[in-house]
Each structure stands twice: as structure tokens, then as C-alpha cells.
VOGU-3710 file (C-alpha; in Angstrom, 3 decimals, decimal comma):
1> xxxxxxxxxx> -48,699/11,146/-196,462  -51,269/11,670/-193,858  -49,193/10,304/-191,381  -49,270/12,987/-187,973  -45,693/13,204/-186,372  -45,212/15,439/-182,967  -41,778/16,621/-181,870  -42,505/18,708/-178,908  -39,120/19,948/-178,447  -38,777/22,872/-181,066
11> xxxxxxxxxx> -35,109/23,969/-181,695  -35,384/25,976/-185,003  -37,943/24,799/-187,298  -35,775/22,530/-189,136  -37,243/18,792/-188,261  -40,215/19,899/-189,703  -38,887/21,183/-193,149  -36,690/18,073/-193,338  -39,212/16,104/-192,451  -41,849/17,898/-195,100
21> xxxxxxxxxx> -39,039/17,387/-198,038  -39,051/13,382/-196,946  -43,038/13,322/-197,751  -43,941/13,895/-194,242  -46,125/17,132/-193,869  -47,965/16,795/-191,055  -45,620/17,649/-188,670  -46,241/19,583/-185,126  -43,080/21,232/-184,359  -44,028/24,610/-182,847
31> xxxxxxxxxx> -41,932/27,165/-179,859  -44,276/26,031/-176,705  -43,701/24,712/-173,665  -44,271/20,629/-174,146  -44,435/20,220/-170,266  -46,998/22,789/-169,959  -49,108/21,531/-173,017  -49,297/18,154/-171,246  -49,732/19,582/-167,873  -53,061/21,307/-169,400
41> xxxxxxxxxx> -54,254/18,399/-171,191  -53,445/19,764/-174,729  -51,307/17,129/-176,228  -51,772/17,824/-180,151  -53,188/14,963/-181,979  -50,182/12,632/-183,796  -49,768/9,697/-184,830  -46,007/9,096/-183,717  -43,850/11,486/-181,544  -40,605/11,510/-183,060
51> xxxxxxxxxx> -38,372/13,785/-180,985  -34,630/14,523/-180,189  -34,775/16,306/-176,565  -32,369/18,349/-174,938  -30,290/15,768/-172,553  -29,875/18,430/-170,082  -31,659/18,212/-166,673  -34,699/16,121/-166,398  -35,832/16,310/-170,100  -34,801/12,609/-171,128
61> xxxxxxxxxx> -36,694/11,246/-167,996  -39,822/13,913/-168,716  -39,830/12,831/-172,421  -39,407/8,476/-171,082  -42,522/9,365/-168,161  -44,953/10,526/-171,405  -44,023/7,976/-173,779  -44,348/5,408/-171,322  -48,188/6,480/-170,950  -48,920/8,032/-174,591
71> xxxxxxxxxx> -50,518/4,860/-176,155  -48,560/5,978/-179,629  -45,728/4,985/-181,100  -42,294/6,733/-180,459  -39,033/7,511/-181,905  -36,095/9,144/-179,841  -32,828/10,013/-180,581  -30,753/10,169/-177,501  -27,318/9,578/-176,052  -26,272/5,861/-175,133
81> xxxxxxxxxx> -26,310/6,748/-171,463  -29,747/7,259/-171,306  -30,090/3,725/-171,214  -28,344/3,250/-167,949  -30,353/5,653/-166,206  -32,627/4,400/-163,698  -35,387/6,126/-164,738  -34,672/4,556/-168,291  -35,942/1,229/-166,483  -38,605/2,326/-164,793
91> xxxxxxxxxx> -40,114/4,109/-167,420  -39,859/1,470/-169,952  -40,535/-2,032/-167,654  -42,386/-4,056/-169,577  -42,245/-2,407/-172,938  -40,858/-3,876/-176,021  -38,613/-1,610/-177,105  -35,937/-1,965/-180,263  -33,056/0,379/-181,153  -31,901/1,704/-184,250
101> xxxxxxxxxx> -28,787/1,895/-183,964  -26,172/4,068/-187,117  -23,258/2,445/-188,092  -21,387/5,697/-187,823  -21,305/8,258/-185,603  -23,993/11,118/-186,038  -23,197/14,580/-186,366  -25,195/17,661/-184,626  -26,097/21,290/-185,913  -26,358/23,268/-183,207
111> xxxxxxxxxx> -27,737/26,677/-184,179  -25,852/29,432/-183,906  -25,812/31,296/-180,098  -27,675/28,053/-178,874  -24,441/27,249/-176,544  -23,234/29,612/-174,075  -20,382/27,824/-173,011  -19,682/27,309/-176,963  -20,145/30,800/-177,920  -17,942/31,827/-174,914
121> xxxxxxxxxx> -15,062/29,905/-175,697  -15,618/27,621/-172,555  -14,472/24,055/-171,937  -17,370/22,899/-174,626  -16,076/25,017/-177,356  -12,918/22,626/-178,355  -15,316/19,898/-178,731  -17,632/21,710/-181,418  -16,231/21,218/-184,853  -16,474/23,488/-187,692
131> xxxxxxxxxx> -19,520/25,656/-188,853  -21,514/26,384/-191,065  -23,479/29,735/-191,481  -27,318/28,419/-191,847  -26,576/25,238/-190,229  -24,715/26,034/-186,635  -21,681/24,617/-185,674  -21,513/20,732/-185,781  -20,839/18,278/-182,721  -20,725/15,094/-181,771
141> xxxxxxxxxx> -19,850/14,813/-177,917  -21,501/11,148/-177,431  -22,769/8,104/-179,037  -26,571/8,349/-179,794  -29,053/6,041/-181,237  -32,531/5,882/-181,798  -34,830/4,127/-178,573  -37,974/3,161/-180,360  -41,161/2,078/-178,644  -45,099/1,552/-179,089
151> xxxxxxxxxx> -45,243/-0,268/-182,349  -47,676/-2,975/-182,647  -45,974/-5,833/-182,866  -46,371/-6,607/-186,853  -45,037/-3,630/-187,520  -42,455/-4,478/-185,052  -41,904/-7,806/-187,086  -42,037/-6,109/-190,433  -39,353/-3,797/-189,524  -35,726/-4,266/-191,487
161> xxxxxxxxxx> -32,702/-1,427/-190,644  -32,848/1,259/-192,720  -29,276/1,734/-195,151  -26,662/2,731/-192,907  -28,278/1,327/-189,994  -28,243/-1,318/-187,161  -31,430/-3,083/-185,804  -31,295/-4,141/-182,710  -34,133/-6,359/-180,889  -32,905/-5,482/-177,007
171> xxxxxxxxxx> -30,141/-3,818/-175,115  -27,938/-6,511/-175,440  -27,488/-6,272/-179,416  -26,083/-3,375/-179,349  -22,425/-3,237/-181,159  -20,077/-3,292/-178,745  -18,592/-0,300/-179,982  -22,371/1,407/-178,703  -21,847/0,294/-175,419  -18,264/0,606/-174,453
181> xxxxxxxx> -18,149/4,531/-175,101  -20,323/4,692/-171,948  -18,096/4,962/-169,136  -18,350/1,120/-167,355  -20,457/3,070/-164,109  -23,073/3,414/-166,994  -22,817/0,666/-169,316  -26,042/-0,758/-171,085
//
């Protein structure tokens, strides 16, 4: 496939292996600072940015502002809050975005000695299920879903869920089961 697929937020290498064993080799998934690389201008040429960002701090709202203005095609797997967010709106007015949404639950590797408050027994560490020793330990503290936007709109068309999978067109198809595990102050 010659088909070029950024993820600017690098955890461990392991999107891009996956990705490579799916037919996808051209991925750029490298340890560099994706604020600083935009910042300068240096935004590696891709065809889609297909990303799962940290949801701490201002990275979800970062990752929203330079999709909003990127002119290609994105994938991003966040939590179902992110779509109550104010910044969610204002970074994606006018857009046509769809959701791809998993009929169950997904599960999270989190490399090992990625968590503090994991690895230190804190309040986070009951939450994080069992391990595994190449993997990490495995999570799944919220709801998540993919926000897809920038697809011309025959691909758009053309698009059917993939196997395990829920299309939905706007907000407003989500399951209900997607939307009522956000507390009702931030309901989609």
C-alpha cells in the first residue's frame, strides 16, 4: 500500500508494527515533539493522521485545533467526553464528521512504567486490569470511539462499519449506551 499514515503521538512503536502487519507500511510514528514539529513548519508528509492522543491536559484540543486546519483526512480514537468539550465544537463547526463507534468496549495496553499513579499503587491502580509482560497492563477507564473527519464526501458515502463496529452519521446516532456513560454535565 502506498497509502502515508501520521500518528504524531509516539507511545512505543507499536501502531506502526501493527499497522505494517495490516499492509500499511508507510507509517510516521517516531519519539518527537508533534507540537514543536508543527510549530516549525515540519509536518511530515501523510496522507491520513490516524492518532490516539494522550487525553491529559490540552492534547485532545491541540490534536482537534490541527485537524481542523490540516486539509487531510483524520482518524482519532478518543474518550466519549471529548465530544462535550467546548473546544470539540469549535474546532469542528462546520465539518462533517462521522463516528465509528465498537460495539464493545475497547481495551488499552499501557506499557509498562507509563503510569505513575499505576505503578505506585495510587487510586488508578485498582482500575488497571491484569498484565501482560510485552504488552503493559490493560485498561479501560472510559468509553472511546473513533471521531473521523476530512473524507471527501464519496468516500464518506462509500463507507460501511467495519465487523464489530457501529457507523454513525452525527452525534446523535450514537448508541445510547455511548452516551449515557458520560456523566449528564457532559453528555453528547
Amino acid at each position: 500500500a502506498t497509502l502515508r499514515i501520521y500518528d504524531p503521538y509516539f507511545c512505543n512503536g507499536a501502531v506502526a508494527r501493527h499497522l505494517a502487519k495490516l499492509g500499511f507500511p508507510l507509517v510516521h510514528n517516531t519519539n518527537e515533539d508533534f507540537y514543536a514539529i508543527v510549530a516549525a513548519g515540519r509536518v511530515p508528509e501523510h496522507d491520513v493522521l490516524l492518532t490516539n492522543p494522550p487525553y491529559s491536559a490540552d492534547h485532545p484540543q491541540r490534536l482537534l485545533d490541527f485537524v481542523a486546519h490540516n486539509g487531510r483526512p483524520w482518524l482519532a480514537l478518543m474518550p466519549n467526553w471529548i465530544c462535550e468539550r467546548e473546544y470539540f465544537a469549535t474546532a469542528t463547526r462546520g465539518a462533517r464528521l462521522f463516528y465509528v463507534v465498537p460495539l464493545k468496549r475497547y481495551h488499552y495496553w499501557t506499557p509498562r512504567g507509563r503510569r505513575a499513579d499505576v505503578v505506585a499503587g495510587g487510586s488508578k491502580a485498582k482500575t488497571h486490569g491484569h498484565s501482560n509482560a510485552s504488552l503493559g497492563v490493560r485498561t479501560s477507564p472510559f468509553v472511546s470511539f473513533w471521531y473521523v473527519g476530512g473524507c471527501p464526501r464519496e468516500v464518506r458515502d462509500a463507507l460501511r462499519a467495519p465487523e464489530g463496529c457501529r457507523l454513525c452519521q452525527a452525534l446523535a446516532d450514537l448508541p445510547p449506551a455511548v452516551r449515557d456513560s458520560v456523566s449528564s454535565s457532559h453528555r453528547c
